[in-house]
Each structure stands twice: as structure tokens, then as C-alpha cells.
C-alpha positions in Angstrom: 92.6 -69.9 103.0 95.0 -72.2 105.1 97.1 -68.7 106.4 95.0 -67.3 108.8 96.7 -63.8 108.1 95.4 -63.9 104.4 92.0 -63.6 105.1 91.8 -60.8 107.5 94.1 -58.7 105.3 92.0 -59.5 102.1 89.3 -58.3 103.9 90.3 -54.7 104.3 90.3 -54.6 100.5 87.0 -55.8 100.5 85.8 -53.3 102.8 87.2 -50.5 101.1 85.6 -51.7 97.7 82.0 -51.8 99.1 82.8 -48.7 101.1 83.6 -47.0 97.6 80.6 -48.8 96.2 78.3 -47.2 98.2 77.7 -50.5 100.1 78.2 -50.1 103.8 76.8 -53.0 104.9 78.7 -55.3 102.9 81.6 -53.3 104.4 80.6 -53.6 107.7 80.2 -57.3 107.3 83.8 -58.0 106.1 85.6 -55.8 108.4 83.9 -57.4 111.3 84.9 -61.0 109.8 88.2 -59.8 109.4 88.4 -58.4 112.7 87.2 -61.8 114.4 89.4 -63.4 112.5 92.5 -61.2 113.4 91.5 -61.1 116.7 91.5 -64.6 116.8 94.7 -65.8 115.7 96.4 -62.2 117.7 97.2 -60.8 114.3 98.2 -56.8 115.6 98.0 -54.7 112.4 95.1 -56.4 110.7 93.2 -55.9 113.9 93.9 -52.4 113.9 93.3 -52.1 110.2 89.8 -54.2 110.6 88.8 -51.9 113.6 89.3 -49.0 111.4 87.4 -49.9 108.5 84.6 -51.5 110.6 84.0 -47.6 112.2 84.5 -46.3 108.3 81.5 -49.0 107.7 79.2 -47.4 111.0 79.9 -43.8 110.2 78.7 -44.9 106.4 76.0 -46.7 107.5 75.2 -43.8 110.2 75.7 -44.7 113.5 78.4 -42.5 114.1 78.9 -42.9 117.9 79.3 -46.4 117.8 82.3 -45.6 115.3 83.7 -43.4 117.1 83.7 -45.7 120.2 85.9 -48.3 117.5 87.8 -45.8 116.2 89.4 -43.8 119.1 90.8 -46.1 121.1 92.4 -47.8 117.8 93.8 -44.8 116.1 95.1 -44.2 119.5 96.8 -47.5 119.3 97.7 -46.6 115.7 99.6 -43.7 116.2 101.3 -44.9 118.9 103.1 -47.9 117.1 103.3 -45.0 114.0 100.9 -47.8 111.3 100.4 -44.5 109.4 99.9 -46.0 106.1 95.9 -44.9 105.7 96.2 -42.5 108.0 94.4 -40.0 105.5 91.5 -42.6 104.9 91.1 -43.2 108.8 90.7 -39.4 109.7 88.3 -38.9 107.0 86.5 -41.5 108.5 86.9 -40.0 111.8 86.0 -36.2 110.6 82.8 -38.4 109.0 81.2 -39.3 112.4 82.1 -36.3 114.3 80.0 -34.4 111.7 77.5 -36.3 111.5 77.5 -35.7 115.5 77.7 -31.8 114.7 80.9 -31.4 116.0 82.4 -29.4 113.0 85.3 -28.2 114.8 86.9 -31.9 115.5 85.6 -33.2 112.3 88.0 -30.0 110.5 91.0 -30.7 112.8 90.9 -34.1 112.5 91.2 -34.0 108.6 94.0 -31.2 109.2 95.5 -33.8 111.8 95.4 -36.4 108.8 97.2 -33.5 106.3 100.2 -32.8 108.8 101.0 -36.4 109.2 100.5 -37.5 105.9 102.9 -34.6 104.2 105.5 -35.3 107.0 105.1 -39.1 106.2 104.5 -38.7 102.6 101.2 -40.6 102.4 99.0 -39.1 99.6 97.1 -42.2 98.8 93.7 -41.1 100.4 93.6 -37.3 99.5 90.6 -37.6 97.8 88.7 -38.8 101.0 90.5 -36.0 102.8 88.4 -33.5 100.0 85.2 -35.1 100.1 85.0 -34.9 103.9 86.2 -31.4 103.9 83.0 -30.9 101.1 81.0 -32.3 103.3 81.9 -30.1 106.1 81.5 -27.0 103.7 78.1 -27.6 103.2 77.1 -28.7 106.7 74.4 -26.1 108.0 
């Protein structure tokens, strides 16, 4: 607890665990304490990674403009220092508030963006999220 990089870094594991457990507002909660915390001690990645899951956490909990206000700017950020690393998990969450905004066309090419980097990167970690959003998109009517 004394390494003010721990915390904000275990927190994007705890986000992602209440994100998977159907928990979005335990999600939201540590990605914003990990954010603050980042953000306070100018800790670059796990602000970026915080900001991230923090939008994942709106677009869960429905407020999918107010992720998308988070998330575009970052990603923006994110792809141009190349932290690709969750890149897959990010554009799902992306592809997740544009269709719940109706816009079915962004949502799709932002989950293809996330399948062209990830192959030329080799990143297959979040495929899964990459399927459930594309499901999702499917069955929009």
C-alpha cells in the first residue's frame, strides 16, 4: 500500500472482476479510485488503463455517452503511445456504448478495428468480449 503504483494497477483487476461479475458499480468504483489515484501521483499507463475501465463500468451500468466522452479521448491517447495490450477488451467496450447509442455501424467497425490490431499485434487475450459484443450487435433490432 506504501507504492502508490500498486494500488492503481491492482485496481484494474478489480474492475475487470466485478465487470465479469455482473457488478458495474463495484467496477465503476475502483476504476475511478484507481484513476484518482494514478492521476494523482502522474502514473501515465495506469491512468489510461483506469480511464478505460471506468467507461467499460458506464457503458455496463448504461450511460453510454458519458463513456464514450472517457473513452475517446484515452484510446486516442492509447493508440498513439501503441499501450495495445487490451486493446480487444477496450473496443468491445467502445462497440458497447455506441450500440447502446444505436450507432451499429461504429459499434461493428470498432470491434473490427480491435480484430486488425490485435492479429497484427498478436493480442488474443479478450476475443471473447470481441464475440459477445458482435452477439449483441446481431440481435440489435
Amino acid at each position: 500500500r506504501n507504492d502508490p503504483q500498486s494500488e492503481p494497477f491492482l485496481t484494474i483487476f478489480e474492475c475487470e472482476l466485478h465487470l465479469v461479475l455482473g457488478d458495474p458499480a463495484q467496477a465503476l468504483a475502483a476504476a475511478q479510485r484507481g484513476l484518482a489515484i494514478a492521476t494523482e501521483h502522474g502514473i501515465a499507463s495506469e491512468q489510461l488503463w483506469n480511464a478505460m475501465y471506468t467507461g467499460g463500468a458506464l457503458a455496463a451500468l448504461g450511460k453510454p455517452q458519458e463513456a464514450l466522452a472517457l473513452m475517446r479521448p484515452t484510446l486516442a491517447v492509447i493508440e498513439a503511445v501503441g499501450l495495445w495490450v487490451c486493446i480487444l477488451q477496450w473496443c468491445s467496450y467502445m462497440a458497447d456504448a455506441l450500440r447502446q447509442l444505436g450507432e451499429l455501424t461504429a459499434a461493428a467497425a470498432e470491434l473490427e478495428r480491435a480484430v486488425v490490431i490485435a492479429e497484427r499485434r498478436g493480442y488474443f487475450d479478450f476475443v471473447p468480449l470481441v464475440w459477445i459484443e458482435a452477439a449483441k450487435l446481431l440481435a440489435h433490432p
